[in-house]
N, C-alpha and C positions, 0 to 999 in steps of 0.2 A: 553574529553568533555562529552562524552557519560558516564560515570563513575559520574560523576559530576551530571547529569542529575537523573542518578538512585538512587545516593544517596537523594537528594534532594527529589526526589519523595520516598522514603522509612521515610524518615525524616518526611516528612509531608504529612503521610499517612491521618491520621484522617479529611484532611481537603479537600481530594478527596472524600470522603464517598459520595457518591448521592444516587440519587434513579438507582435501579438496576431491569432489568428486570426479570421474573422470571426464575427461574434456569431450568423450566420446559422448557421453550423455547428455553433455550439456548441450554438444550441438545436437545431436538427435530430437532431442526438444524444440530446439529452437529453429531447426529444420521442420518441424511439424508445427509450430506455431506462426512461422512466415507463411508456411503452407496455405494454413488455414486463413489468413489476413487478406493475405491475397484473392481469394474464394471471398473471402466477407467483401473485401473491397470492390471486386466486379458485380454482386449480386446488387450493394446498397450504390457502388460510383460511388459515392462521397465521406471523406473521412474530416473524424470531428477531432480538436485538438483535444489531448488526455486532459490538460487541467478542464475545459469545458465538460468533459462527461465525466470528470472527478465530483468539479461542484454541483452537477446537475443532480447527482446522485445522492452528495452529502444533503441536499437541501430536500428532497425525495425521502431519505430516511428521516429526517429532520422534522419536516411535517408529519410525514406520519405518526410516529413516535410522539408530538405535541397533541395529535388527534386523538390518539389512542388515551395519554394520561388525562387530555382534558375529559372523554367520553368514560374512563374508567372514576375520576371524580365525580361526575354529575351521577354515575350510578352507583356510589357509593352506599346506600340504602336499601339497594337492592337484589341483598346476598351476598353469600362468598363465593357461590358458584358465578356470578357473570364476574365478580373478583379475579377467579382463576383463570377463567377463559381470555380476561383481557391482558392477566400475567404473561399467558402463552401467546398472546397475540407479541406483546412486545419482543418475547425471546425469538419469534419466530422472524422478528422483523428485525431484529439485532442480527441472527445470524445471515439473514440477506445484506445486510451488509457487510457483514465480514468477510461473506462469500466473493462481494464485489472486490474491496480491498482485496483482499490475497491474491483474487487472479489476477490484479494490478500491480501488486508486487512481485509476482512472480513470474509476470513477462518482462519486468524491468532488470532480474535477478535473470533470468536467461539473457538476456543480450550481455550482461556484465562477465559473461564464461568467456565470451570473447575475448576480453580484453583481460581475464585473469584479475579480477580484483575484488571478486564477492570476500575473499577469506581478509580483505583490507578493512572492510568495513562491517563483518561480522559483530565483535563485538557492540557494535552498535546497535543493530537489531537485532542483535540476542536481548538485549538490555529493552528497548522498547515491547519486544515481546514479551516478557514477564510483567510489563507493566499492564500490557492487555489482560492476560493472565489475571491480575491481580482487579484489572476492573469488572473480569466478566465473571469473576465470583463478588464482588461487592454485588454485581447488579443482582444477582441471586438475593442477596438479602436488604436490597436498599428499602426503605421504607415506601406505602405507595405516595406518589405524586413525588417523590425523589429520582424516577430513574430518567429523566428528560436528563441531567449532571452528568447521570455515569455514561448518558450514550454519550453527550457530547463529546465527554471527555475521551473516547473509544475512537468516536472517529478523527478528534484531534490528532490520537496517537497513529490512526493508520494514514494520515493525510504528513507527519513526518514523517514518517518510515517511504512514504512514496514521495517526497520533498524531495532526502538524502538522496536515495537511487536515481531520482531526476538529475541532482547536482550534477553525481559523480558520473552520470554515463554522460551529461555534456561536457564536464572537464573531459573524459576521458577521449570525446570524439573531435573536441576543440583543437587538443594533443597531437590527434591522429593528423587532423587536416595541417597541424603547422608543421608534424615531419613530413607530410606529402608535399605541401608549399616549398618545403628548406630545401628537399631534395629532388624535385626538379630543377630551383632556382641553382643549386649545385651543379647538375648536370650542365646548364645552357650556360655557366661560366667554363 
């Protein structure tokens, strides 16, 4: 599917072109985010692969989220006030995770300035965006012992939206390495 999707969007490049912000910015970002990697990286020495502290995280929000609706069931009897409290617990914990997502996709959306390709694959996360959109107002109204669904299904959607940008920025570097391959092999003939 995923195959499917890239070609498609390679196919009909021309009709993603938008407006793009400037490249000055995007390195300036991203000049300040290697920055900072590099500092993270000397203090901790050790770096963990992205999908490892993708899934560490999804399964973190996951239990908690299972913790909270089972604990908010067993105290179903016991008010509306711990009711609410546990409401706000979840939202509090939905929004830590979307806090993780985004900055995951938005380090992936800064290295893709490089290579000029965010406005190729926009419509795409514009389209999963709304669909957040659309979950994180369901979960406002989901029934209780209903929102374990709408997280899941939230963090499905930010676990493809950081899929696609994974694809495309290794097509894009796979790319890079076989014009640098072609054209040494060039020069030494």
């Amino acid at each position: 599917m995923k195959d499917q999707l890239e070609d498609y969007i390679w196919d009909n490049r021309e009709a993603f072109d938008d407006a793009v912000p400037s490249l000055k910015v995007w390195a300036a970002i991203d000049k300040e985010l290697s920055a900072q990697t590099t500092s993270d990286t000397k203090t901790t020495g050790r770096r963990f692969p992205l999908w490892r502290v993708m899934t560490m995280a999804a399964s973190v929000v996951l239990l908690l989220g299972v913790g909270v609706l089972l604990g908010s069931q067993l105290n179903l009897g016991n008010g509306s006030k711990e009711s609410m409290a546990s409401d706000s617990e979840v939202f509090r914990e939905v929004e830590d995770m979307k806090s993780y997502y985004e900055t995951e996709i938005k380090n992936k959306e800064a290295k893709l300035v490089h290579y000029n390709e965010r406005k190729n694959i926009a419509p795409d996360l514009a389209q999963i965006d709304e669909h957040l959109e659309e979950l994180t107002e369901e979960l406002k109204s989901v029934p209780a012992g209903s929102e374990e669904q709408v997280i899941n299904a939230m963090i499905d959607s930010y676990q493809a939206k950081a899929a696609i940008l994974e694809k495309v920025l290794e097509n894009l570097e796979n790319k890079k390495g076989q014009t640098i391959k072609n054209n040494s092999n060039e020069t030494n003939i």
